[in-house]
C-alpha positions as semicolon CSV with decimal commas, in nm:
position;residue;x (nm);y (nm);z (nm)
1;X;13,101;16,186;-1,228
2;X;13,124;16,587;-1,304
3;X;12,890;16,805;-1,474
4;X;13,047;17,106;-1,556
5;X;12,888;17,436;-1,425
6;X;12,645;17,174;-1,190
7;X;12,553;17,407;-0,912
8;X;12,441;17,659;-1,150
9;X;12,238;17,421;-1,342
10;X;12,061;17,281;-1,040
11;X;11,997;17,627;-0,824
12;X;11,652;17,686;-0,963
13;X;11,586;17,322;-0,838
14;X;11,705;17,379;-0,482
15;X;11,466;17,697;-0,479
16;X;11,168;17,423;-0,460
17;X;11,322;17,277;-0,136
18;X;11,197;17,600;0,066
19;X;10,880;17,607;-0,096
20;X;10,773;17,361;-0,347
21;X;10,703;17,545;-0,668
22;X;10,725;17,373;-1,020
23;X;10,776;17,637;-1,284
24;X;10,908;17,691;-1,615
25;X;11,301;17,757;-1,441
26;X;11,279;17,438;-1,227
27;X;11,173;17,220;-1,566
28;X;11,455;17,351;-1,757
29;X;11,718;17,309;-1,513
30;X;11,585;16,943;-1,453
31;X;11,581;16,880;-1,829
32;X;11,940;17,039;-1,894
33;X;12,069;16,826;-1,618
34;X;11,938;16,481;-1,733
35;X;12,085;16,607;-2,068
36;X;12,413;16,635;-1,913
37;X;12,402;16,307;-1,740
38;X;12,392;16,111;-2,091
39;X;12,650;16,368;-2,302
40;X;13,057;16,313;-2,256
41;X;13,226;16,362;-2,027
42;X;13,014;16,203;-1,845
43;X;13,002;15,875;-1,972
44;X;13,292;15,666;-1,973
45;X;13,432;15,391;-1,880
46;X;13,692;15,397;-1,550
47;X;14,038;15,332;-1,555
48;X;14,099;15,097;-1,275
49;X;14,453;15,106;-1,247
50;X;14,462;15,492;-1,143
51;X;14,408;15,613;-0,797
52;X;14,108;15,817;-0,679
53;X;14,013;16,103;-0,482
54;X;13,673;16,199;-0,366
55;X;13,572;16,540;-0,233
56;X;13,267;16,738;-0,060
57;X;13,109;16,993;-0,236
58;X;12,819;17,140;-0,069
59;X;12,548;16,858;-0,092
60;X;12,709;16,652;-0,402
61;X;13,011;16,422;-0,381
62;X;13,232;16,399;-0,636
63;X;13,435;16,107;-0,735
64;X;13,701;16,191;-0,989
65;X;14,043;16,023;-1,159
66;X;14,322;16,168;-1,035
C-alpha cells in the first residue's frame, strides 16, 4: 500500500507521541489519511504473478509491485 506524500500527512500525528495533544492539525491529518486509505491508488486488487519488494521507511513498511 502507498499513500502519496504519507509522512507529511501523518507528522502532526506523530507530534502527539511526545506529548499527547488532540487539536485541530492532528484531526485533519487523521481525517485526510483515512481519506486516502479508501481513494485509488490505494485500492486494488494484486497481481499475483509479479514479484515483490518490500522496504523500510522510517516507522512504515511498504509493500509495493515491482
Amino acid at each position: 500500500m502507498f499513500i502519496e506524500n504519507y509522512e507529511g500527512r501523518s507528522r502532526s500525528l506523530y507530534e502527539v507521541v511526545k506529548q499527547f495533544r488532540w487539536g485541530d492539525d492532528q484531526e485533519a491529518a487523521f481525517l485526510d489519511l483515512k481519506k486516502a486509505l479508501v481513494e485509488a491508488p490505494v485500492l486494488g486488487l494484486l497481481n499475483r504473478t509479479t514479484r515483490l519488494c518490500w522496504t523500510r521507511m522510517r516507522l512504515t513498511r511498504l509493500l509495493v509491485e515491482c
